[in-house]
C-alpha positions as CSV (number, residue, x, y, z in Angstrom):
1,X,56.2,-9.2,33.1
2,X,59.6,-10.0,32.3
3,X,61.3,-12.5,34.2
4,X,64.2,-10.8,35.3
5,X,61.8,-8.6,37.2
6,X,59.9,-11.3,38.8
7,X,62.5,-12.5,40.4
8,X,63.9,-9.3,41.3
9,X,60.7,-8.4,42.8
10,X,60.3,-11.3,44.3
11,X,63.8,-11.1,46.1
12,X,63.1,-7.3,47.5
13,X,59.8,-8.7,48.5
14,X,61.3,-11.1,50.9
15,X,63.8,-9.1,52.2
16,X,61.6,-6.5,53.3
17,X,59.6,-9.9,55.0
18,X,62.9,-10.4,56.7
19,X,63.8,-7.0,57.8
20,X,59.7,-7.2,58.9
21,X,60.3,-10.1,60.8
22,X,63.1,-8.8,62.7
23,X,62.0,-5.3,63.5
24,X,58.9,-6.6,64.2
25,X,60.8,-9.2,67.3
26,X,63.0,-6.8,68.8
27,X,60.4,-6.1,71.2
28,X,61.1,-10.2,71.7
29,X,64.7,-10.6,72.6
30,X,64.5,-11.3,76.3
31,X,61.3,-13.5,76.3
32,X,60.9,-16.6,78.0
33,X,59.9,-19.6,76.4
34,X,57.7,-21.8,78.5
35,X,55.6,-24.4,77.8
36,X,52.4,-23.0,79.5
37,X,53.2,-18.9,78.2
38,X,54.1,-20.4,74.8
39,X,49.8,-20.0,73.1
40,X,50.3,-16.3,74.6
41,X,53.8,-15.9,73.2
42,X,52.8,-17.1,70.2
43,X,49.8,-15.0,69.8
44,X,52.1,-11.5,71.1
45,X,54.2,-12.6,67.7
46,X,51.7,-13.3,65.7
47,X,49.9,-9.8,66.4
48,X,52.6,-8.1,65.8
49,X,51.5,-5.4,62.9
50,X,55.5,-5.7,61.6
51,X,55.6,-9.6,62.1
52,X,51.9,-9.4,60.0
53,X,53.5,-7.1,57.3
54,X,56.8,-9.8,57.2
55,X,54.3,-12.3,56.7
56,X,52.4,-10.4,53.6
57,X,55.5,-9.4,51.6
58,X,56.9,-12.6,52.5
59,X,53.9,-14.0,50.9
60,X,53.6,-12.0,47.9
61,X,57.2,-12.9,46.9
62,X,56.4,-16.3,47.3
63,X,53.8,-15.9,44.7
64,X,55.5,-13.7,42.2
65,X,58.3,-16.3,42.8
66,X,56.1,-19.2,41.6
67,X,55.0,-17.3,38.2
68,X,59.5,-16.8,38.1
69,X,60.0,-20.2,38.3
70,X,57.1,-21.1,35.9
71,X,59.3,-19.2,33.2
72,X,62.7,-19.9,33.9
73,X,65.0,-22.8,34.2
74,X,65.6,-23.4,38.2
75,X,69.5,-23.4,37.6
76,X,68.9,-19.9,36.3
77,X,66.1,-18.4,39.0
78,X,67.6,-19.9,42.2
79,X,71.0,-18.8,42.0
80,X,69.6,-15.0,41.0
81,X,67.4,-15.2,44.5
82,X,70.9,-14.9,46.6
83,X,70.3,-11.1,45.9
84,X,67.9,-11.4,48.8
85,X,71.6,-11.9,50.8
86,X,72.4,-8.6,49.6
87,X,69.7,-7.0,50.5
88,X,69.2,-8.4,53.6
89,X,73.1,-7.8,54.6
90,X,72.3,-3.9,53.6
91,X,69.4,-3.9,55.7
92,X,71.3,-5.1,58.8
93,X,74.2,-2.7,58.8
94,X,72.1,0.4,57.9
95,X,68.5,-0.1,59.7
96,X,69.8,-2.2,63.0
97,X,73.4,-0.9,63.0
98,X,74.8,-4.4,63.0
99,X,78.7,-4.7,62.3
100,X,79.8,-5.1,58.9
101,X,83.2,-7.3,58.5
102,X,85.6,-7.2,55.6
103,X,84.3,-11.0,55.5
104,X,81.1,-10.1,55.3
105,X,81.4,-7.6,53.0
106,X,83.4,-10.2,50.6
107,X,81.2,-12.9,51.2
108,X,78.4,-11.1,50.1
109,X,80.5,-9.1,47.2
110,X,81.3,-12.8,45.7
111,X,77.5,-13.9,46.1
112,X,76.8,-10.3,44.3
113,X,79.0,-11.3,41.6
114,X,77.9,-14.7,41.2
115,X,74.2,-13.0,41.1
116,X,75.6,-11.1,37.9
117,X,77.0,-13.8,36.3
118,X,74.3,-16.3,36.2
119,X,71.8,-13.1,34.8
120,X,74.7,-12.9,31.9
121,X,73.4,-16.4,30.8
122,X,69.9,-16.2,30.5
């Protein structure tokens, strides 16, 4: 598999974790942390068939991210993983309606364009 795609993978596959992780703990956002409730806190979380699936794709990118980095130089895989930002920013404003900014949006342009350059020099 070409290593371009690896890491492409790699990146979807832990935004989708992400997006997982926080679909799967909006059912969470006014809990109570205590020490004596935290074991059953934990184990609600860790049940959770989203938070199970985050953990998964998480997991698989991991691994397709170790076979990426086996291939190419670190200066070039690293910086190409900030597409995850992307991702993850796109997720946010279109599946949990969160605001976008013009800073934001430029913030994330600029990492987009970084994410181009550094694939120009492989």
């Amino acid at each position: 598999m070409n290593t371009l795609v690896l890491i492409v993978v790699s990146c979807v596959l832990t935004a989708i974790g992400q997006i997982a992780f926080k679909w799967g703990m909006l059912g969470f956002a006014d809990m109570q942390i205590s020490t004596g409730g935290l074991p059953r806190l934990l184990w609600q979380i860790f049940t959770t068939p989203s938070i199970i699936g985050g953990f998964i794709a998480f997991g698989l990118g991991a691994v397709l991210w170790l076979f990426a980095l086996a291939r190419a130089e670190l200066s070039y895989a690293v910086p190409l993983a900030s597409i995850t930002y992307v991702l993850v920013l796109a997720a946010g404003v279109l599946l949990f309606k969160e605001p976008l900014s013009m800073v934001k949006l430029l913030g994330t342009g600029l990492v987009a364009a970084g994410v181009v350059l550094v694939s120009w020099t492989a």
